[in-house]
C-alpha positions in Angstrom: 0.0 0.0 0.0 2.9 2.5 1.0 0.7 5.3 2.1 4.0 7.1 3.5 4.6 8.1 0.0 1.9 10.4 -0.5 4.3 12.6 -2.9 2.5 16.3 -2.5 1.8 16.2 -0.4 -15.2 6.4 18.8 -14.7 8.0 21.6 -16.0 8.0 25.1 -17.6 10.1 27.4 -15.7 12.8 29.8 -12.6 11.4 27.9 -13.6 12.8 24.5 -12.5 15.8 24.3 -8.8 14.3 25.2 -9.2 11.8 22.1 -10.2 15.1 20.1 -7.5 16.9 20.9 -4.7 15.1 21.4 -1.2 16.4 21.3 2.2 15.1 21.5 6.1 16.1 21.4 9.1 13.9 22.2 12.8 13.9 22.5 14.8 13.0 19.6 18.1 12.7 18.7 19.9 15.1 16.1 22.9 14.3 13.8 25.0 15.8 16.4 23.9 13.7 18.7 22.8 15.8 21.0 18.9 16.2 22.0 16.3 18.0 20.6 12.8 18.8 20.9 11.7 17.2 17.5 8.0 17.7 18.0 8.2 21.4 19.0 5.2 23.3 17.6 3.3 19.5 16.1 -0.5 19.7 16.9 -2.7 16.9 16.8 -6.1 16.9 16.2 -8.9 14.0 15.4 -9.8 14.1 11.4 -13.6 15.4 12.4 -11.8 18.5 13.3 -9.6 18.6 10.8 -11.1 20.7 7.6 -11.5 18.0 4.9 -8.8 20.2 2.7 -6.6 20.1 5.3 -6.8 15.9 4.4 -6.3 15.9 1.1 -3.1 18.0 1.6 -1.9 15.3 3.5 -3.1 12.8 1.4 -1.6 14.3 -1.9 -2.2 14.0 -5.2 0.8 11.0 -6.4 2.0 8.3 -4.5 -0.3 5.2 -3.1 -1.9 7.5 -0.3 -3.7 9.7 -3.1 -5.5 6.0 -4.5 -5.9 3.7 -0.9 -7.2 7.0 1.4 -6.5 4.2 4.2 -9.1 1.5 3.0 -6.5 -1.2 2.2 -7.3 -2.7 5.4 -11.1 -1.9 5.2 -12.1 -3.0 1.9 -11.4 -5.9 0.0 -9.6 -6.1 -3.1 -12.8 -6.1 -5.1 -14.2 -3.3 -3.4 -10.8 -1.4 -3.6 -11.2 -1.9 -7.5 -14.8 -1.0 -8.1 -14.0 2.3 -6.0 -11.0 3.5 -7.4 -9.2 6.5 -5.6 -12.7 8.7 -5.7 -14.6 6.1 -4.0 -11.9 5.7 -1.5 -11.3 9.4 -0.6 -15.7 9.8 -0.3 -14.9 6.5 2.1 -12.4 8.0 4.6 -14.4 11.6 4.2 -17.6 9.7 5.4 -16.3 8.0 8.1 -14.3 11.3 9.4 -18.4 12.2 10.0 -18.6 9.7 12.5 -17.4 10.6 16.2 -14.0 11.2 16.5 -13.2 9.5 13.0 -10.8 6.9 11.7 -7.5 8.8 12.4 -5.6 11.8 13.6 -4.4 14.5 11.7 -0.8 16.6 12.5 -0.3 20.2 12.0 3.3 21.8 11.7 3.1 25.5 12.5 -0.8 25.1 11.1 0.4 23.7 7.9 -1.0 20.3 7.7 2.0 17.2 7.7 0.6 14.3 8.3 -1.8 11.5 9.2 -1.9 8.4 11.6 -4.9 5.6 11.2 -6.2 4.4 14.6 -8.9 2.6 15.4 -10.6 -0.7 17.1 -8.8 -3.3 15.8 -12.3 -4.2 14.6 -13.1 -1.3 12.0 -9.8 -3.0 9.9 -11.3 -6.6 8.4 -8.4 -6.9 6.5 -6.3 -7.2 9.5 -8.0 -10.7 10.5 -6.7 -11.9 7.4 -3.1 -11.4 7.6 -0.4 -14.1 8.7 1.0 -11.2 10.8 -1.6 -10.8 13.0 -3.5 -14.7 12.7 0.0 -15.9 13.9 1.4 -12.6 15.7 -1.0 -11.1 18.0 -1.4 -12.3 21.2 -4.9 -10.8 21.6 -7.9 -12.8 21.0 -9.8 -11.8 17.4 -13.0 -10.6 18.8 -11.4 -8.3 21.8 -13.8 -5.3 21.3 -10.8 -3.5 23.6 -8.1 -3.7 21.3 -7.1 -1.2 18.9 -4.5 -0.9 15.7 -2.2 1.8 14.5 -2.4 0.4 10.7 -1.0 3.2 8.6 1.3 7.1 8.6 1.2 9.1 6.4 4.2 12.1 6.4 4.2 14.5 3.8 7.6 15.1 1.7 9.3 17.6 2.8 8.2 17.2 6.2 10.0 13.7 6.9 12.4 13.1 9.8 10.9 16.0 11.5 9.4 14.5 14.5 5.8 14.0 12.9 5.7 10.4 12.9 6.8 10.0 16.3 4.1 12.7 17.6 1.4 11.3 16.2 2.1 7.6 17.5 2.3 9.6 21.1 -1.3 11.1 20.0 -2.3 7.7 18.8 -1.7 6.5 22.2 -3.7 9.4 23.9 -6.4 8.9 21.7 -6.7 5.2 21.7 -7.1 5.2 25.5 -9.5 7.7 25.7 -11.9 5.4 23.8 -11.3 3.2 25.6 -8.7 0.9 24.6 -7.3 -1.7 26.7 -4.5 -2.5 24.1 -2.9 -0.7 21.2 -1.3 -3.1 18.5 1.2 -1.8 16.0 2.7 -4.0 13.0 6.0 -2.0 12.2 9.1 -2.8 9.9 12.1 -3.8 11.3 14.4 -1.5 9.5 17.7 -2.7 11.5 17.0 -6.5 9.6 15.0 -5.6 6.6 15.8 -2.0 4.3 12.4 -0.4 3.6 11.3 2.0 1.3 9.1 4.9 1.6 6.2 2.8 0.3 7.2 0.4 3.4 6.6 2.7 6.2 3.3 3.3 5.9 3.4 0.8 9.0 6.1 2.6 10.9 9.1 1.4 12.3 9.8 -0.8 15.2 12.2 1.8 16.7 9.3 4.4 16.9 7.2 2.3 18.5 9.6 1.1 21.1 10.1 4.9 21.7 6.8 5.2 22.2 6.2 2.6 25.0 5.8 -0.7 22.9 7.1 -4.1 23.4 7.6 -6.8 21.1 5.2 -9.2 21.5 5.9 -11.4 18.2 8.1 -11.3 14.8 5.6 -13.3 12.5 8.2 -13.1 9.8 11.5 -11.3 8.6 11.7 -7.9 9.6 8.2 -7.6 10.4 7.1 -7.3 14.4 4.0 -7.4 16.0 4.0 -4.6 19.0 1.6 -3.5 22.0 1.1 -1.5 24.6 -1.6 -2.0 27.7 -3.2 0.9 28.5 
């Protein structure tokens, strides 16, 4: 799918307005080596706040995330035919109209960067039917409690910027506002396996371990299945 490579470019309760709003920052190291704020001035916000434009900036115009609009895991292959890139972008706009939406959307001094999928492991059908998760996860299928991080989306130009690793932190915020028990990530190992940009749309395993994660499984080279209890 390689929705990283986008060339141009439900919650509950008191706890919504956290999911809604959820920022992040984190330390980062420079090329110097020294540390650096790398998510100074990143906002986070949830998609049904974000103004639909502001999307399709992120989404772009070349590159895989201008045709999947982060259905690949929604939709069959069928259904990702018969709707083509249109139907796929009127897909993630309709569901941005339900409660807090199927993502979060990050902001760089208000210009919009990038985009993080995340969701009850439930909303993603696809996911049931991947050898990474069937022989990965360690959470039972049905576990209405568990939620994915399935997709990133970074704009060029705004790559190794801290974007990525803010939004997983907002992902995390977010996730256990609505209620989440568990949040599952299914990064690329990029210290066993060289990734392109196409790659990355799942993360990588260093971000995630930044973030709080732990290995729970490595269902096959250079792939690792990751949670965190919330």
């Amino acid at each position: 799918m390689g929705e990283t490579d986008s060339g141009d470019g439900a919650t509950a309760g008191g706890d919504k307005a956290e999911a809604r709003n959820a920022t992040a920052s984190s330390n980062a190291r420079t090329s110097s080596g020294s540390e650096a704020d790398a998510t100074a001035g990143i906002r986070v916000i949830a998609v049904a706040d974000a103004p639909w434009s502001d999307v399709q900036t992120v989404f772009g115009t070349r590159g895989d995330a201008s045709t999947c609009w982060c259905q690949w895991f929604k939709l069959t292959n069928a259904q990702m035919d018969e709707a083509g890139a249109a139907g796929c972008q009127s897909a993630l706009r309709e569901q941005s109209q339900h409660g807090a939406g199927p993502g979060l959307v990050a902001y760089l001094d208000d210009e919009p960067v990038g985009w993080v999928a995340v969701e009850p492991r439930s909303a993603y059908p696809r996911l049931h039917r991947t050898r990474i998760v069937i022989d990965g996860s360690a959470e039972p299928k049905d576990a209405a409690d568990v939620w994915s991080v399935t997709c990133f989306v970074v704009r060029v130009g705004f790559r190794r910027r801290g974007v990525a690793s803010a939004l997983l932190d907002a992902a995390v915020a977010h996730a256990k506002a609505g209620g989440a028990r568990v949040l599952e990530g299914y990064p690329i190992d990029t210290s066993e396996r060289k990734a392109s940009s196409s790659d990355l749309y799942h993360g990588a395993l260093v971000q995630f371990e930044k973030a709080g994660f732990g290995v729970v499984s490595r269902p096959s080279a250079g792939r690792a299945v990751v949670s965190r209890i919330l």
